[in-house]
HTML snippet that shows the backbone in 3Dmol.js (N, CA, C, O; Angstrom):
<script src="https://3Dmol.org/build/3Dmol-min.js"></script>
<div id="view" style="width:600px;height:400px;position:relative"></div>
<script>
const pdb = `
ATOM      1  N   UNK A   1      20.736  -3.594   3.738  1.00  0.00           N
ATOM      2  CA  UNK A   1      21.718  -2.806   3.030  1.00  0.00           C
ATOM      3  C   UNK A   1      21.279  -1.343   3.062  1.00  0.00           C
ATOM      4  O   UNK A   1      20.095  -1.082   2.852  1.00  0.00           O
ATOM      5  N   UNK A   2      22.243  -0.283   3.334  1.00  0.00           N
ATOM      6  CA  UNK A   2      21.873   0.832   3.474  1.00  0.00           C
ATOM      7  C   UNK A   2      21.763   1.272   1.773  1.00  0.00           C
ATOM      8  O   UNK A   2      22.392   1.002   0.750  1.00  0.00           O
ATOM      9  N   UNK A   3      20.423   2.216   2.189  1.00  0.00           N
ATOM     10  CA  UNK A   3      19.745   2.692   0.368  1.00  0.00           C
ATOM     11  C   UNK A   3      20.573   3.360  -0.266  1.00  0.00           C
ATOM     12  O   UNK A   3      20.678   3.187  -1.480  1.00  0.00           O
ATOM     13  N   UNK A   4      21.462   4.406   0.494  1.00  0.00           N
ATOM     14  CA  UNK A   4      22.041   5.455  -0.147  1.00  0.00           C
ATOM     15  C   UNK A   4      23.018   4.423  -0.905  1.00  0.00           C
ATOM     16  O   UNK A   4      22.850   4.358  -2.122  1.00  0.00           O
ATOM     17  N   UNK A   5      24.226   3.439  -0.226  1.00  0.00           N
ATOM     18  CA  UNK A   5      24.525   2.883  -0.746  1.00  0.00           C
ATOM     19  C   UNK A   5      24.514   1.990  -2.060  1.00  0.00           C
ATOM     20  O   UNK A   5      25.361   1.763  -2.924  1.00  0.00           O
ATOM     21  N   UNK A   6      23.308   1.611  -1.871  1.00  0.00           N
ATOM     22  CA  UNK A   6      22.460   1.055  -3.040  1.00  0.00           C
ATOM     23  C   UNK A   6      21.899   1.798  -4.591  1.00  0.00           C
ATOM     24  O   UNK A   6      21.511   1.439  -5.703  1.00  0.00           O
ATOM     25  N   UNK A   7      22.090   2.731  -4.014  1.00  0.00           N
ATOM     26  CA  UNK A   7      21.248   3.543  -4.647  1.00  0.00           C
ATOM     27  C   UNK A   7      22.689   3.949  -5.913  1.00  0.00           C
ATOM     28  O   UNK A   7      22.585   4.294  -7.090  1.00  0.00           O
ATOM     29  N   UNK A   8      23.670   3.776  -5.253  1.00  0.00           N
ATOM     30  CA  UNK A   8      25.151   3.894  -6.353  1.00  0.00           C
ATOM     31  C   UNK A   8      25.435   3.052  -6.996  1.00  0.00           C
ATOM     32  O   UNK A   8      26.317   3.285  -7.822  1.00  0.00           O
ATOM     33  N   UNK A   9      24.876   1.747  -6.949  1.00  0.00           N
ATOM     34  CA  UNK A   9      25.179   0.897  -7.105  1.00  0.00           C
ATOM     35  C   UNK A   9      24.612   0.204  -8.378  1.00  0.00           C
ATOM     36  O   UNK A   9      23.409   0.087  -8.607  1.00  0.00           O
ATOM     37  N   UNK A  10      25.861  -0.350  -9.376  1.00  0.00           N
ATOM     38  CA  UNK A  10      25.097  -0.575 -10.768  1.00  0.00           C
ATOM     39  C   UNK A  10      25.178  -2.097 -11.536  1.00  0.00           C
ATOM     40  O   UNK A  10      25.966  -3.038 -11.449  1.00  0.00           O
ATOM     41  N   UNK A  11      24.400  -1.934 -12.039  1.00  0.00           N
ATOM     42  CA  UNK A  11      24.769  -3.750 -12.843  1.00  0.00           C
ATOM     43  C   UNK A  11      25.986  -3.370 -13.640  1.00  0.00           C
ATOM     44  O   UNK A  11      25.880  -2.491 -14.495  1.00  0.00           O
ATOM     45  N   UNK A  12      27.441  -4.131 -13.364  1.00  0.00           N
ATOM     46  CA  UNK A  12      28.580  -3.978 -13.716  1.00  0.00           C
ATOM     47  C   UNK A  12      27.932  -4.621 -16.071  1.00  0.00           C
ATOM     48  O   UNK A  12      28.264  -4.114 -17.143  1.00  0.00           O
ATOM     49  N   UNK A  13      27.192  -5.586 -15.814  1.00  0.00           N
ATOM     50  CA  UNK A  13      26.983  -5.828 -17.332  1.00  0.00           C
ATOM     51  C   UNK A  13      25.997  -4.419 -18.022  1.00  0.00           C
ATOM     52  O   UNK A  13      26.430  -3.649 -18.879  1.00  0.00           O
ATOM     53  N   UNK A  14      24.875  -4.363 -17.514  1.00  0.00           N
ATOM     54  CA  UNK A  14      23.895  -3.819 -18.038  1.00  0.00           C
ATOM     55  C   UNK A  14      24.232  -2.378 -17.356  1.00  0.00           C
ATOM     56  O   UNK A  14      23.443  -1.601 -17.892  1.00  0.00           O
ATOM     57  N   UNK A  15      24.935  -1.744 -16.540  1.00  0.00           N
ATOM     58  CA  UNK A  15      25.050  -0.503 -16.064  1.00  0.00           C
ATOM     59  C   UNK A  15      23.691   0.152 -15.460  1.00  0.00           C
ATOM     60  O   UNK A  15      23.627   1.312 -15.054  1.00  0.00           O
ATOM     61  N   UNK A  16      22.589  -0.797 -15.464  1.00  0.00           N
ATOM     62  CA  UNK A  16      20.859  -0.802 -14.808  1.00  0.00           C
ATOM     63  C   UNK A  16      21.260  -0.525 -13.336  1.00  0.00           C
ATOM     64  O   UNK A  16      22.305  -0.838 -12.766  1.00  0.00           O
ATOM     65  N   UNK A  17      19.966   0.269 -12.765  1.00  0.00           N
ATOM     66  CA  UNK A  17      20.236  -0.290 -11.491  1.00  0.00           C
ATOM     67  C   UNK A  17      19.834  -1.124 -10.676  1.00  0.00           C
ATOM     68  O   UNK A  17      18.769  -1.449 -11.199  1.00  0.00           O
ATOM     69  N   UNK A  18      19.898  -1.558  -9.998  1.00  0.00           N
ATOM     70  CA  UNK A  18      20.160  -2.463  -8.618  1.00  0.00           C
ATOM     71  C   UNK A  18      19.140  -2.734  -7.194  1.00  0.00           C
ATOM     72  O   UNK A  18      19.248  -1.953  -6.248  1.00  0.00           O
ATOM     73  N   UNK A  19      18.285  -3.743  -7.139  1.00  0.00           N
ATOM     74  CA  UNK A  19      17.280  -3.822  -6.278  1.00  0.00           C
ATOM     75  C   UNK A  19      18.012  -4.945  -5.299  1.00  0.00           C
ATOM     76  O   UNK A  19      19.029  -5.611  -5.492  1.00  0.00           O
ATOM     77  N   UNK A  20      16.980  -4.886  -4.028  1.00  0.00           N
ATOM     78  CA  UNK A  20      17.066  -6.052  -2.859  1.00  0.00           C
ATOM     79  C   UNK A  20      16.505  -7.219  -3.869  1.00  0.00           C
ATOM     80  O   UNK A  20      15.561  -7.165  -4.657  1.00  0.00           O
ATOM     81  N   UNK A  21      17.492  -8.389  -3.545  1.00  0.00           N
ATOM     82  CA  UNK A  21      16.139  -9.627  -4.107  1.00  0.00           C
ATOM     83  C   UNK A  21      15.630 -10.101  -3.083  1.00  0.00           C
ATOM     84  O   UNK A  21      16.133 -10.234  -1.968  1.00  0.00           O
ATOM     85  N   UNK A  22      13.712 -10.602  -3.774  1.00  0.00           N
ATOM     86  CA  UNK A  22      12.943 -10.581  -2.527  1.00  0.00           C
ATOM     87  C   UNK A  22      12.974 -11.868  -2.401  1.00  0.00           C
ATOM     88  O   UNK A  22      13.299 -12.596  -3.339  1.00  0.00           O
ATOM     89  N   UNK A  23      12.580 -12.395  -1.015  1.00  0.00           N
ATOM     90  CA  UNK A  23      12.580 -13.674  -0.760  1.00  0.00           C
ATOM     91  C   UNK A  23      11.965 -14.758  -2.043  1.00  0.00           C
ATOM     92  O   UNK A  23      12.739 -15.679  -2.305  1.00  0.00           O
ATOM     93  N   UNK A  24      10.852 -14.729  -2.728  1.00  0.00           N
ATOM     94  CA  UNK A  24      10.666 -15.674  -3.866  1.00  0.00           C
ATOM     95  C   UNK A  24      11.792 -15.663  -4.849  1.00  0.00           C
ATOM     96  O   UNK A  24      12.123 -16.795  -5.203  1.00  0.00           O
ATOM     97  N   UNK A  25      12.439 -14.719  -5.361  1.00  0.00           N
ATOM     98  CA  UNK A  25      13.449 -15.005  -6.158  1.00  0.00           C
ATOM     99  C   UNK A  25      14.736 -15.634  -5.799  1.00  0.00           C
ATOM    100  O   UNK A  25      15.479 -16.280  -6.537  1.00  0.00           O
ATOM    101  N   UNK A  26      14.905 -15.303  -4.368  1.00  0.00           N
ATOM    102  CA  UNK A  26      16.045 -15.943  -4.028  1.00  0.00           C
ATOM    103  C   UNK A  26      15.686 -17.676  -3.987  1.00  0.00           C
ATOM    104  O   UNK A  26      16.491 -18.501  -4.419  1.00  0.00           O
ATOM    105  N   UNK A  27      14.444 -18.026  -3.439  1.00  0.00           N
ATOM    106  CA  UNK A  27      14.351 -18.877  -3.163  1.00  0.00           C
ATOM    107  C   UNK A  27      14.248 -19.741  -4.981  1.00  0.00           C
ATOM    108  O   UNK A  27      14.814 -20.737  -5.434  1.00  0.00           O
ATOM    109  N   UNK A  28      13.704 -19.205  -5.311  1.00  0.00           N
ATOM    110  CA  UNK A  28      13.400 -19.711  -6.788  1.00  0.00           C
ATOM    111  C   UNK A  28      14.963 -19.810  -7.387  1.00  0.00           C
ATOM    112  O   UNK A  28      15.148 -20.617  -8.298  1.00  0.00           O
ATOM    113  N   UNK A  29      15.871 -19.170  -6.997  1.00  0.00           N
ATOM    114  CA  UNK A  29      17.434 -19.616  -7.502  1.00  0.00           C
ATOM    115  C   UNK A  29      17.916 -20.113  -6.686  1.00  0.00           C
ATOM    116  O   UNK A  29      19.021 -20.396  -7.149  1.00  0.00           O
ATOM    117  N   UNK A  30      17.868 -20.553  -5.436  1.00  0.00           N
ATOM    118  CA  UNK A  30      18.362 -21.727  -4.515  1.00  0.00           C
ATOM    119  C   UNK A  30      17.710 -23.010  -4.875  1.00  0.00           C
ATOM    120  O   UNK A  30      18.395 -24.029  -4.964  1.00  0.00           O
ATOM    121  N   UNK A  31      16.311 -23.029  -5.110  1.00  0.00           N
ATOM    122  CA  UNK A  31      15.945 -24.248  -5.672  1.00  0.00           C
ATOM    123  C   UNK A  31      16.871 -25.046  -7.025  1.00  0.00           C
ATOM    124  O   UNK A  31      17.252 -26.204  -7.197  1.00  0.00           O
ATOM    125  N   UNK A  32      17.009 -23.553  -7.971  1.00  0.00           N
ATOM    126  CA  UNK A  32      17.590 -24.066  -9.370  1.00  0.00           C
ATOM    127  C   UNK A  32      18.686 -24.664  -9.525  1.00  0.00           C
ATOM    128  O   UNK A  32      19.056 -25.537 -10.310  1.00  0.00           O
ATOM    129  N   UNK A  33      19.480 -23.769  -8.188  1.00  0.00           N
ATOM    130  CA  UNK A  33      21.268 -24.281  -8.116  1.00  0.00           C
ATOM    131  C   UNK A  33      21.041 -25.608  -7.181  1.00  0.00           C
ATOM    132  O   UNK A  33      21.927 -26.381  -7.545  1.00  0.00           O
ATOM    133  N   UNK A  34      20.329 -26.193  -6.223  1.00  0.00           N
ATOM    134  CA  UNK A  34      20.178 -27.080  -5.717  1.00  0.00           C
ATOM    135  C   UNK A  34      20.199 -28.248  -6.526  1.00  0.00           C
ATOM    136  O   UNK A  34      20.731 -29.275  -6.105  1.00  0.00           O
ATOM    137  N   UNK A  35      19.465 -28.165  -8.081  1.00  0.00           N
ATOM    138  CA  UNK A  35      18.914 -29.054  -8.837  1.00  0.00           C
ATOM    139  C   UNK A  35      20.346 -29.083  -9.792  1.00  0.00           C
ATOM    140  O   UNK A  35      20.506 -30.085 -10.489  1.00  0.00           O
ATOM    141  N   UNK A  36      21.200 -28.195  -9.828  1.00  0.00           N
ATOM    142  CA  UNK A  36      22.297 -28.474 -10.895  1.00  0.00           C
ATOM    143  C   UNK A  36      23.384 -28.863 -10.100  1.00  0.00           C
ATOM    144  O   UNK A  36      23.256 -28.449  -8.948  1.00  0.00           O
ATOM    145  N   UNK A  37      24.465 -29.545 -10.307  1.00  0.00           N
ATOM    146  CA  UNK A  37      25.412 -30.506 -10.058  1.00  0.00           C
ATOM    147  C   UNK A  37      26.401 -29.284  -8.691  1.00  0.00           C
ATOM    148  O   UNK A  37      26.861 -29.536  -7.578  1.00  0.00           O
ATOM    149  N   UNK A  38      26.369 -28.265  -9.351  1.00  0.00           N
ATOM    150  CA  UNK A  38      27.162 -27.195  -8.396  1.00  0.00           C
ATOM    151  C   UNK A  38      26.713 -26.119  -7.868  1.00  0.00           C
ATOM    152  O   UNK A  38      27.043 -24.944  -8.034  1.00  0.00           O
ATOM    153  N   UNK A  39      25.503 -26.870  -6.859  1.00  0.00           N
ATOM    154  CA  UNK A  39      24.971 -25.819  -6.186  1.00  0.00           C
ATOM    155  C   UNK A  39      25.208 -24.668  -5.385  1.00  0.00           C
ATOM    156  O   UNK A  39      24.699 -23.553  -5.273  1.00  0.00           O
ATOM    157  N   UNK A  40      26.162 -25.309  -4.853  1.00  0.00           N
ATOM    158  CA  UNK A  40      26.997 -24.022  -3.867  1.00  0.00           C
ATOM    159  C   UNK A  40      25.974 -24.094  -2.703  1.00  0.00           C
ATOM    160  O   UNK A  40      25.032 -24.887  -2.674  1.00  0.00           O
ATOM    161  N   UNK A  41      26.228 -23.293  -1.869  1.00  0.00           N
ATOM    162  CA  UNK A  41      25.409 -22.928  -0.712  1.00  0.00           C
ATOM    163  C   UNK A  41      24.365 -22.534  -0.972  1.00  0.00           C
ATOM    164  O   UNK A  41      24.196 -22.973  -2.110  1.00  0.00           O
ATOM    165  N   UNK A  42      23.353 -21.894  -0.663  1.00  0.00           N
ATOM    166  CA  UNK A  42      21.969 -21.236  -0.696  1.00  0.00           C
ATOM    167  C   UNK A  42      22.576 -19.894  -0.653  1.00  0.00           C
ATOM    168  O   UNK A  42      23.426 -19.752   0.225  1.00  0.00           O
ATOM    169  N   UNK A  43      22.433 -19.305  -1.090  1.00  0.00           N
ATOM    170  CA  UNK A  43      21.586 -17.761  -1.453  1.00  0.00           C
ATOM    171  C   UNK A  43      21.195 -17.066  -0.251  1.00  0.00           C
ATOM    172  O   UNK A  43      19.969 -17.185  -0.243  1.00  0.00           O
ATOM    173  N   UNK A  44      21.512 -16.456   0.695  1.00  0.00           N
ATOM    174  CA  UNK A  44      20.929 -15.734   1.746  1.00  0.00           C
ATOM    175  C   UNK A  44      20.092 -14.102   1.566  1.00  0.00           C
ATOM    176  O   UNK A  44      19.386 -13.431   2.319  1.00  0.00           O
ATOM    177  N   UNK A  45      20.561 -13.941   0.290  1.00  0.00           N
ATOM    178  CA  UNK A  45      20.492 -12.247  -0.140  1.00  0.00           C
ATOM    179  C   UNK A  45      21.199 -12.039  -1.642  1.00  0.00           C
ATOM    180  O   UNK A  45      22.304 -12.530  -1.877  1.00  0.00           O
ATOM    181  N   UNK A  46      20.493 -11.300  -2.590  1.00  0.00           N
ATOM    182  CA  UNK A  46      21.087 -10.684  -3.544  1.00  0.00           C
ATOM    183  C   UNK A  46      20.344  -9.376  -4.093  1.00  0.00           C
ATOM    184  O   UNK A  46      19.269  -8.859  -3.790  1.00  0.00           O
ATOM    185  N   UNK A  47      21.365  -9.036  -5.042  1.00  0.00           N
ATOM    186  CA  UNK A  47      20.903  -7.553  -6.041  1.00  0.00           C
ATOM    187  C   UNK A  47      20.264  -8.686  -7.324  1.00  0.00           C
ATOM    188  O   UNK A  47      20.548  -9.794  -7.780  1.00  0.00           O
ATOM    189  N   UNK A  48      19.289  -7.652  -7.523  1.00  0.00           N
ATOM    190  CA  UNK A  48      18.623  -7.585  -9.141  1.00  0.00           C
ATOM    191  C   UNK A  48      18.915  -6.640  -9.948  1.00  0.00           C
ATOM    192  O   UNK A  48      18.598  -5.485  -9.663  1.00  0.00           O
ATOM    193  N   UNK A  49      19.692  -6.994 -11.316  1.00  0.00           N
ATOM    194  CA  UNK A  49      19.275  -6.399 -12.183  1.00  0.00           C
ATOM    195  C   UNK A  49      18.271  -6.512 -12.964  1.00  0.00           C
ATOM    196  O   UNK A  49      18.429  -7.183 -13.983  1.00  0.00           O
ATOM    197  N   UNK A  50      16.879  -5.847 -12.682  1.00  0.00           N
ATOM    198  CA  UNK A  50      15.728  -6.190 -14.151  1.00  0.00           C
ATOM    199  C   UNK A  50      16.026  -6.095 -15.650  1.00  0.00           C
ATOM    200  O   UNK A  50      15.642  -6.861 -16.534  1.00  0.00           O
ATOM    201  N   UNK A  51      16.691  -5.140 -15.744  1.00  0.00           N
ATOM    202  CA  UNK A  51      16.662  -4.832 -17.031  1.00  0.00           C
ATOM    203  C   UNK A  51      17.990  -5.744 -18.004  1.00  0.00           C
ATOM    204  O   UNK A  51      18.257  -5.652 -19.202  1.00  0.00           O
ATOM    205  N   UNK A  52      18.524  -6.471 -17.093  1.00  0.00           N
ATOM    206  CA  UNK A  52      19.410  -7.978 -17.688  1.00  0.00           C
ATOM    207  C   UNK A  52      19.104  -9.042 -16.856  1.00  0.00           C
ATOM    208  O   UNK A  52      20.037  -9.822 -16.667  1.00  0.00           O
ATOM    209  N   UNK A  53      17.750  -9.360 -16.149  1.00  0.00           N
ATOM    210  CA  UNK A  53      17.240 -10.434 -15.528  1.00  0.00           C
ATOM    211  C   UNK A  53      17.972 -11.133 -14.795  1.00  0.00           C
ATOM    212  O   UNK A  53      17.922 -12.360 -14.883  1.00  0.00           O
ATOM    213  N   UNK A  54      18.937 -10.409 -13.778  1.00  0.00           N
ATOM    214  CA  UNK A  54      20.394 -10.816 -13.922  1.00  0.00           C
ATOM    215  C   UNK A  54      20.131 -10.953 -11.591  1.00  0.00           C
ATOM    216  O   UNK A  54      19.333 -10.120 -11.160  1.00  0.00           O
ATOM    217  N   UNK A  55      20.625 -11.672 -10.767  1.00  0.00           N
ATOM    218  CA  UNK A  55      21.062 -11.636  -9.789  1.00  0.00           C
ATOM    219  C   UNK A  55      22.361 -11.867  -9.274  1.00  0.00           C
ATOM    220  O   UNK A  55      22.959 -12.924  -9.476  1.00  0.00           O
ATOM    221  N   UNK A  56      22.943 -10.683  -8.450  1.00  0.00           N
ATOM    222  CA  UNK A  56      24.266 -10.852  -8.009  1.00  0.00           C
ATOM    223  C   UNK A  56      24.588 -11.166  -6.697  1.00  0.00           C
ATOM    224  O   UNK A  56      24.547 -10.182  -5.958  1.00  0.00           O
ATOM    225  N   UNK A  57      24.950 -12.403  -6.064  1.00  0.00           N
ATOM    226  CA  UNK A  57      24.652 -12.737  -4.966  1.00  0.00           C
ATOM    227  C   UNK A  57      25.534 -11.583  -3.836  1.00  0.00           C
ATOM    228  O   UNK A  57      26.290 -10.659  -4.137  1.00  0.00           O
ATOM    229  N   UNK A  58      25.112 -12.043  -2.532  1.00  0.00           N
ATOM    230  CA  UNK A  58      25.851 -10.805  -1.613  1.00  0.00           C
ATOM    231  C   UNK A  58      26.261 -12.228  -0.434  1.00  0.00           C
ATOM    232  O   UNK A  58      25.653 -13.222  -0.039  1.00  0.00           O
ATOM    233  N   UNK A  59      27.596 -11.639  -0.201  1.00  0.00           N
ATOM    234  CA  UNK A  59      28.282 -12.729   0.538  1.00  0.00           C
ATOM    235  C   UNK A  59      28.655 -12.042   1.698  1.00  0.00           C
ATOM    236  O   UNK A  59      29.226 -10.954   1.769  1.00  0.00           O
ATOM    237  N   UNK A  60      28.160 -13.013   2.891  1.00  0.00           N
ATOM    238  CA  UNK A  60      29.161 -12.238   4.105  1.00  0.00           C
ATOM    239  C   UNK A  60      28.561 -10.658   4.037  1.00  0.00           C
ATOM    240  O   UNK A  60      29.397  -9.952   4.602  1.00  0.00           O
ATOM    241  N   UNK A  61      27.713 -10.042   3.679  1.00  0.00           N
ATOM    242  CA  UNK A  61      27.457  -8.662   3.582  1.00  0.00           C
ATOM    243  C   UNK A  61      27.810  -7.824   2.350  1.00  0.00           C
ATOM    244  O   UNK A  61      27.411  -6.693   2.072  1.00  0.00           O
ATOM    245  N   UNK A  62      28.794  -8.767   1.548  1.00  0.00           N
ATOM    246  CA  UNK A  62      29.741  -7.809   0.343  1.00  0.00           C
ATOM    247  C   UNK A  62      28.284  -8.400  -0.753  1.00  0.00           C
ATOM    248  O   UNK A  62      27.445  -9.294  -0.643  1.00  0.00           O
ATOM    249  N   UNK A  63      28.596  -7.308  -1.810  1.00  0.00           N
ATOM    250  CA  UNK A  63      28.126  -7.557  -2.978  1.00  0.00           C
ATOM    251  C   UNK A  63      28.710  -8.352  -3.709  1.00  0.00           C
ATOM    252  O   UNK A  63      29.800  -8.393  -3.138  1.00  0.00           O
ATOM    253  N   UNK A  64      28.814  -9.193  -4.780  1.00  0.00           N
ATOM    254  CA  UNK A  64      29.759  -9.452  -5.870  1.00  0.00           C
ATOM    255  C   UNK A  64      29.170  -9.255  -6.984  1.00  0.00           C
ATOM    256  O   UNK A  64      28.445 -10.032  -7.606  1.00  0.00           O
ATOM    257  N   UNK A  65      29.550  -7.988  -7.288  1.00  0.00           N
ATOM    258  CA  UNK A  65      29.067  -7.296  -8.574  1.00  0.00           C
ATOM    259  C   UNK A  65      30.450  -7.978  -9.685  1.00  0.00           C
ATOM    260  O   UNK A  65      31.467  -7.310  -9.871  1.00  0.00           O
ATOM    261  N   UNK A  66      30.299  -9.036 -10.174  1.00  0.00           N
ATOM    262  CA  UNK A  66      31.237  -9.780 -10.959  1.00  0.00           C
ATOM    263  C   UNK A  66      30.419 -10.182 -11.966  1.00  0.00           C
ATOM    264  O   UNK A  66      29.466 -10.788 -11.477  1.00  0.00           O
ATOM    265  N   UNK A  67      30.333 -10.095 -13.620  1.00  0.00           N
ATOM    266  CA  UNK A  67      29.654 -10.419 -14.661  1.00  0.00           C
ATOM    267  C   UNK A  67      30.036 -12.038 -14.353  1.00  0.00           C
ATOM    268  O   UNK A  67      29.085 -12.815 -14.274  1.00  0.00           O
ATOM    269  N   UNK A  68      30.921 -12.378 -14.240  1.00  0.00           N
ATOM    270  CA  UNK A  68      31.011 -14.120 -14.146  1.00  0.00           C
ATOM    271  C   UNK A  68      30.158 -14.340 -12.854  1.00  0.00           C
ATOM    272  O   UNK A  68      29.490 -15.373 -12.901  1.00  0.00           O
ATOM    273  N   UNK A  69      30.020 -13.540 -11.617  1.00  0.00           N
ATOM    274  CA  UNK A  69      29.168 -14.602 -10.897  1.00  0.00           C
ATOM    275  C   UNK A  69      27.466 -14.420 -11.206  1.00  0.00           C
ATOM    276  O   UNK A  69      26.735 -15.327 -10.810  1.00  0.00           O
ATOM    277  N   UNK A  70      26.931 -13.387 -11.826  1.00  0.00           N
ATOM    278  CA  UNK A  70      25.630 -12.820 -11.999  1.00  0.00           C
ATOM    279  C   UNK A  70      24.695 -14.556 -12.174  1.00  0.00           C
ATOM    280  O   UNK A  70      25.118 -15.559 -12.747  1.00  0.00           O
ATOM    281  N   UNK A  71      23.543 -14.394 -11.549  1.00  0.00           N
ATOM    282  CA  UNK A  71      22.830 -15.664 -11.802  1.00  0.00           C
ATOM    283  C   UNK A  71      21.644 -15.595 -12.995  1.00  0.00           C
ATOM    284  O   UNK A  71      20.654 -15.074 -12.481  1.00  0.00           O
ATOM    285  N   UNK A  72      21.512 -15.770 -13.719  1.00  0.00           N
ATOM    286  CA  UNK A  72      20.250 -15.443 -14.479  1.00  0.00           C
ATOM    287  C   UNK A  72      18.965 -16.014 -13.876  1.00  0.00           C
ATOM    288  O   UNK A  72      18.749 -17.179 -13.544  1.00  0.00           O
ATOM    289  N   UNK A  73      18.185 -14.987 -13.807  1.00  0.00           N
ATOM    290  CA  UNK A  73      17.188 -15.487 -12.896  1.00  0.00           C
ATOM    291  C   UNK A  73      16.117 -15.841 -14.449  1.00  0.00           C
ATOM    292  O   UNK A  73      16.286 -15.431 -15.597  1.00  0.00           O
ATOM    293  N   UNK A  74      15.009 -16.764 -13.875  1.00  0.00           N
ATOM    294  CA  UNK A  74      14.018 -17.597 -15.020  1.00  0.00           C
ATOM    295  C   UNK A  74      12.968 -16.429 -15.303  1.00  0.00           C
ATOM    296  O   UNK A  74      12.248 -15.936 -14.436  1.00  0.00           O
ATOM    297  N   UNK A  75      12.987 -16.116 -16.449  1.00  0.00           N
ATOM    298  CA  UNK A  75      11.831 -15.515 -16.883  1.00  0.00           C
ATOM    299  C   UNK A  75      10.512 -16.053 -16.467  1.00  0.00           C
ATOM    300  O   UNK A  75      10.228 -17.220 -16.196  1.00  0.00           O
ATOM    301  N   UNK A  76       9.637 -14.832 -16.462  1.00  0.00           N
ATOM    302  CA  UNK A  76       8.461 -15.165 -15.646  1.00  0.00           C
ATOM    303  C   UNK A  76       7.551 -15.389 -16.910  1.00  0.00           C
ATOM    304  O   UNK A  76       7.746 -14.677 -17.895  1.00  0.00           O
ATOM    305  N   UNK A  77       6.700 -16.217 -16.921  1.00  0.00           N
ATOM    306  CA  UNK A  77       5.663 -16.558 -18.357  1.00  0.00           C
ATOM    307  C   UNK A  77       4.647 -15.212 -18.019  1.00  0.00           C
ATOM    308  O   UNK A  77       4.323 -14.608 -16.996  1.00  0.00           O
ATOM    309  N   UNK A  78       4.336 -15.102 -19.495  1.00  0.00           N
ATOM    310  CA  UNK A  78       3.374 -13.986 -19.533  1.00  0.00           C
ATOM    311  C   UNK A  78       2.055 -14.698 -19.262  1.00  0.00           C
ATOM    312  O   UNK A  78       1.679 -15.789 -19.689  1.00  0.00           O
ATOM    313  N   UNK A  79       1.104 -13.375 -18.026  1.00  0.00           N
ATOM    314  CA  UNK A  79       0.001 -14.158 -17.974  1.00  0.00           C
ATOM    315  C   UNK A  79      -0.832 -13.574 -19.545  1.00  0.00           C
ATOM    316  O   UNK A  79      -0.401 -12.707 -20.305  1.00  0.00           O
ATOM    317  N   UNK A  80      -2.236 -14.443 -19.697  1.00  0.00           N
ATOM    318  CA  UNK A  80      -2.543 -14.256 -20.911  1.00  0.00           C
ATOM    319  C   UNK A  80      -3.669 -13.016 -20.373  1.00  0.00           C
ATOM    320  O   UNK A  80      -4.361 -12.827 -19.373  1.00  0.00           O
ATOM    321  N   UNK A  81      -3.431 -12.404 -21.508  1.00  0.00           N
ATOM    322  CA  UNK A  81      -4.501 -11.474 -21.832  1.00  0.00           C
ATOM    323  C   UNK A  81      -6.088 -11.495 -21.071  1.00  0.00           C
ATOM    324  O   UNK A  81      -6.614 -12.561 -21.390  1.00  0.00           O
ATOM    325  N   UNK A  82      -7.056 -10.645 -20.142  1.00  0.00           N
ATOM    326  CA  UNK A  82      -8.223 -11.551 -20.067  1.00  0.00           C
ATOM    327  C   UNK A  82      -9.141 -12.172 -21.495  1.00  0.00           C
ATOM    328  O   UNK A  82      -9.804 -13.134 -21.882  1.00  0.00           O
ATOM    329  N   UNK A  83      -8.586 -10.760 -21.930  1.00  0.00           N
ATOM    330  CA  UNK A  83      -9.682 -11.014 -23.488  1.00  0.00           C
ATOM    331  C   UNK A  83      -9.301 -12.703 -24.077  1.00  0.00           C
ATOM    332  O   UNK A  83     -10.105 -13.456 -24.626  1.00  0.00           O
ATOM    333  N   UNK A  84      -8.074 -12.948 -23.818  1.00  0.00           N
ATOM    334  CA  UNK A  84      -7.417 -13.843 -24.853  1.00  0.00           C
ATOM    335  C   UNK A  84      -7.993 -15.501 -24.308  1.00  0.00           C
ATOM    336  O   UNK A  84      -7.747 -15.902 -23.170  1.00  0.00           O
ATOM    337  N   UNK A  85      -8.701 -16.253 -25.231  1.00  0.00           N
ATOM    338  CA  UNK A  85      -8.599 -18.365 -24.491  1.00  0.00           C
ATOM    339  C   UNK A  85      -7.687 -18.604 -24.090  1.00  0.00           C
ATOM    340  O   UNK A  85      -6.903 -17.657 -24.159  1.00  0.00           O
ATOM    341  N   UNK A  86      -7.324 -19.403 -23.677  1.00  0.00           N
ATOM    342  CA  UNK A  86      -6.363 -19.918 -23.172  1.00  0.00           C
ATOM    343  C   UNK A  86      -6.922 -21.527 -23.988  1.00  0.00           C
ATOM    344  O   UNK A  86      -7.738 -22.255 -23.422  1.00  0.00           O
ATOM    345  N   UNK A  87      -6.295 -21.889 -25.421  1.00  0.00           N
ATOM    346  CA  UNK A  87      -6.581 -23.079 -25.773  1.00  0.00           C
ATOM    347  C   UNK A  87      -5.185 -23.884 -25.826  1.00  0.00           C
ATOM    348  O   UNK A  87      -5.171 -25.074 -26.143  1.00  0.00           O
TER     349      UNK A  87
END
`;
const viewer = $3Dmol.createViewer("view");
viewer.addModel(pdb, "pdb");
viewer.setStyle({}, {cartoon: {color: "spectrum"}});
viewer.zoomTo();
viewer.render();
</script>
């Protein structure tokens, strides 16, 4: 995707902007939709919004910046502290 393009480009919910998603995330939401009843196709490419944890898939080359299609991507667990046990 060309940057300049990108670079206009906004989370239609959160009005944040807008990253490439990298191959682990995509893959980590092709796994998820695989596992639920209406997976749809795989995921070839999407936008991230970070700041609404949000992925918008890109079809055929188009974006679909649509609040109904946004995927919520899984929060990542916090690693622990070094100081902190881990009990």
């Amino acid at each position: 995707m060309d940057p300049e393009y990108l670079s206009i480009l906004m989370c239609p919910k959160t009005k944040g902007s807008l990253r490439l998603a990298s191959d682990e995330e995509l893959s980590q939401v092709n796994l998820r939709r695989q596992a639920e009843a209406d997976g749809g196709d795989a995921l070839q490419a999407g936008l991230v919004c970070e700041s609404g944890g949000l992925l918008y898939p890109i079809r055929d080359g188009i974006p679909v910046l649509l609040a109904d299609e946004a995927i919520e991507l899984a929060p990542v667990p916090d690693k622990p502290h070094p100081t902190e046990s881990a009990e």
